[in-house]
C-alpha positions in Angstrom: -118.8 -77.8 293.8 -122.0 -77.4 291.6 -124.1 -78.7 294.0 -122.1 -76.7 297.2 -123.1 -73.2 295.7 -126.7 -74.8 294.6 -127.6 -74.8 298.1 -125.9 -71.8 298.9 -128.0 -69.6 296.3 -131.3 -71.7 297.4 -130.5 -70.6 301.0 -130.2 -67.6 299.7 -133.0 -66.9 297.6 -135.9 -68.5 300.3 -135.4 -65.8 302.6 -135.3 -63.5 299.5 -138.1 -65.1 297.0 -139.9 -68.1 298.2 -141.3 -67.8 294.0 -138.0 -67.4 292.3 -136.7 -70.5 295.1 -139.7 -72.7 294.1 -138.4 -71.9 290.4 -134.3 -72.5 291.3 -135.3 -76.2 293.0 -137.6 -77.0 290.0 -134.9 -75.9 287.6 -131.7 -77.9 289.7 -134.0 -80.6 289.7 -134.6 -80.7 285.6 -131.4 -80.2 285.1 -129.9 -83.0 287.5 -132.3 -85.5 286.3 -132.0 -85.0 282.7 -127.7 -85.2 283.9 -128.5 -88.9 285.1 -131.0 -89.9 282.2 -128.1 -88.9 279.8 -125.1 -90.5 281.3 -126.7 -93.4 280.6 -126.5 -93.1 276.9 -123.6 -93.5 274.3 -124.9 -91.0 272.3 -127.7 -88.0 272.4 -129.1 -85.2 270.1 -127.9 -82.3 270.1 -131.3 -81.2 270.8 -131.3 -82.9 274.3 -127.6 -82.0 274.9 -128.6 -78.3 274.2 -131.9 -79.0 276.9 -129.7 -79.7 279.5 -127.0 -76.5 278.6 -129.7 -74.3 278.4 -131.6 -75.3 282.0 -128.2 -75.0 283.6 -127.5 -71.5 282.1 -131.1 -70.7 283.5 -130.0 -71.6 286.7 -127.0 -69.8 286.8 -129.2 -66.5 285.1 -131.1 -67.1 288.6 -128.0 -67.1 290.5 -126.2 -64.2 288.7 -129.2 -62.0 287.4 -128.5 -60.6 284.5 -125.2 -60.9 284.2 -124.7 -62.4 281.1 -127.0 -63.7 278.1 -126.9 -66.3 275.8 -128.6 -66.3 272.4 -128.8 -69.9 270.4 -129.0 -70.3 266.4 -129.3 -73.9 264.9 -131.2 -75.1 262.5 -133.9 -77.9 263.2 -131.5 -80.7 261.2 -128.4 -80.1 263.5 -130.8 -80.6 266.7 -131.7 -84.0 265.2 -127.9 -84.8 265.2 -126.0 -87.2 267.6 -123.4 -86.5 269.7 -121.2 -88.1 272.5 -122.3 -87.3 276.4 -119.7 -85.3 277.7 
């Protein structure tokens, strides 16, 4: 499904923006590879967890303008933290 309305906005947005486009593939991109570097791993920080949340909100801000906002607030020791891949 996430990939289905991916292409859907890209289609979209190249007739619209080639700029903001060129940005959408280079965030899906980011955020699918980090996806596949993580699944391999028991564990990640909460740092890199938060990497990958963050570039898929950013696509979605692409998608949906400024429909919503997101504003994060952790200290640098919980970023160091470990967590299970979900």
């Amino acid at each position: 499904h996430f990939l289905f309305n991916t292409l859907n906005v890209l289609k979209t947005l190249v007739h619209k923006d080639a700029d903001k486009a060129e940005q959408y593939i280079h965030k899906v991109s980011s955020f699918l590879r980090a996806s596949l570097k993580s699944s391999d791993a028991a564990l990640v920080s909460v740092e890199e967890d938060l990497n990958i949340a963050l570039n898929y909100l950013e696509i979605q801000e692409l998608r949906f303008k400024d429909a919503f906002k997101i504003h994060v607030e952790l200290s640098t020791d919980s970023l160091k933290q470990q967590i299970p891949v979900l």
